[in-house]
DOTOR-461541 format. One record per residue (C-alpha): residue in three letters; x, z, y. Coordinates in steps of 0.25 Angstrom, whole numbers, plus 5000, padded with zeros to 4 digits. Layout:
N
ALAXZY
...
***
This chain:
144
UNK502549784977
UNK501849914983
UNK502149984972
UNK503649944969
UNK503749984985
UNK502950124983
UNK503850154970
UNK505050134976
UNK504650224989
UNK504250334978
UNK505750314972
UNK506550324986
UNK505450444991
UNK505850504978
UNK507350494982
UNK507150524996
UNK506550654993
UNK507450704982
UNK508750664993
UNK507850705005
UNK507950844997
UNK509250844994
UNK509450825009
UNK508650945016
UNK509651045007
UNK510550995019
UNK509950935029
UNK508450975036
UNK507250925034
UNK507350865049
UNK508650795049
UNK508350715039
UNK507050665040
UNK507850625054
UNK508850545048
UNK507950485039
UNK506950435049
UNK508350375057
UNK508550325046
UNK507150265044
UNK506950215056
UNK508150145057
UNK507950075043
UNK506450055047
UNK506749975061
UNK507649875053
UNK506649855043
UNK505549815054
UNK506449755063
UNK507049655049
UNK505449635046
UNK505149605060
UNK504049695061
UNK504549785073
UNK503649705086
UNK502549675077
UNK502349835075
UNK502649875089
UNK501849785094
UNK500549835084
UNK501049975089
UNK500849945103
UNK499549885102
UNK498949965092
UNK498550115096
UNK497950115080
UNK499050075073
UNK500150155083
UNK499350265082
UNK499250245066
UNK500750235067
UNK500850365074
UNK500350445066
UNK501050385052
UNK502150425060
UNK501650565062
UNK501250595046
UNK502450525041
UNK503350615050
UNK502550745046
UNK502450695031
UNK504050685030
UNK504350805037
UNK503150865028
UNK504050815015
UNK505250835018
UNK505050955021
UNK504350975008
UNK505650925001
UNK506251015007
UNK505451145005
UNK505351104989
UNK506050984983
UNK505850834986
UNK504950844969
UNK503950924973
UNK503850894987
UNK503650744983
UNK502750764972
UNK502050844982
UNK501950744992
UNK501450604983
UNK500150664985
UNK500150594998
UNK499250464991
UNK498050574992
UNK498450595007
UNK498450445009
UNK497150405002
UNK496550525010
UNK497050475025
UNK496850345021
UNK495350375020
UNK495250485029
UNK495950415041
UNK495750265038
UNK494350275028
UNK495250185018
UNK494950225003
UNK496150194996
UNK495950264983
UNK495350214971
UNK495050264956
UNK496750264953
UNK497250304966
UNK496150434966
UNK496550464950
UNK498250444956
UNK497850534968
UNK497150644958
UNK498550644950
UNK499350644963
UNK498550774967
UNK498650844952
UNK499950814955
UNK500250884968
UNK499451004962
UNK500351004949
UNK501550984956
UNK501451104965
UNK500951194955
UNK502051194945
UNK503051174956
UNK504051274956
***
């Protein structure tokens, strides 16, 4: 099921990127990660309120200085990371800024052992991470 869900967030991001460039033709950068995170929030607030989950995780929040401080910073890189690529859609076009930017698996595999010591690479997801990285390479050099 992991990977039907992980396809079909690579489909919608594809989407989102190709409208979100669209969009910052008319519309700043700003405003509309503004009105996507309304949005968001309100969309995300139902879903935990329908799945019940909202006590539970305010209540691991609030007793938690490791977990609410884990949760601060995602918060942090996830704000810096979408102002980073839209930004980067805007700049160029939503192609190159997304091919640009699936080199984010190296990143994950490199904080996930650097900041937690979890190895979460193997034989196949090094040789995918090699490709990803030949990628980005070949990508911005015969970009136009």
């Amino acid at each position: 099921m992991w990977l039907i869900l992980a396809l079909a967030a690579a489909v919608f991001w594809g989407a989102t990127y190709v409208l979100d460039e669209q969009v910052y033709r008319h519309v700043s950068v700003p405003t509309t990660m503004a009105i996507h995170t309304l949005i968001i929030s309100v969309c995300a607030w139902l879903v935990a309120w329908k799945q019940g989950t909202i006590e539970s995780d305010f209540q691991i929040l609030s007793t938690s200085r490791v977990v609410a401080w884990l949760f601060f910073w995602c918060a942090v890189t996830f704000v810096i990371a979408e102002f980073l690529i839209n930004f980067s859609i805007s700049a160029k076009n939503a192609t190159l800024a997304g091919l640009i930017e699936i080199s984010y698996p190296i990143f994950s595999a490199l904080f996930a052992y650097l900041v937690f010591g979890e190895n979460q690479l193997n034989f196949g997801t090094s040789v995918g991470g090699l490709f990803i990285a030949f990628g980005v390479v070949v990508v911005y050099w015969f970009s136009p």
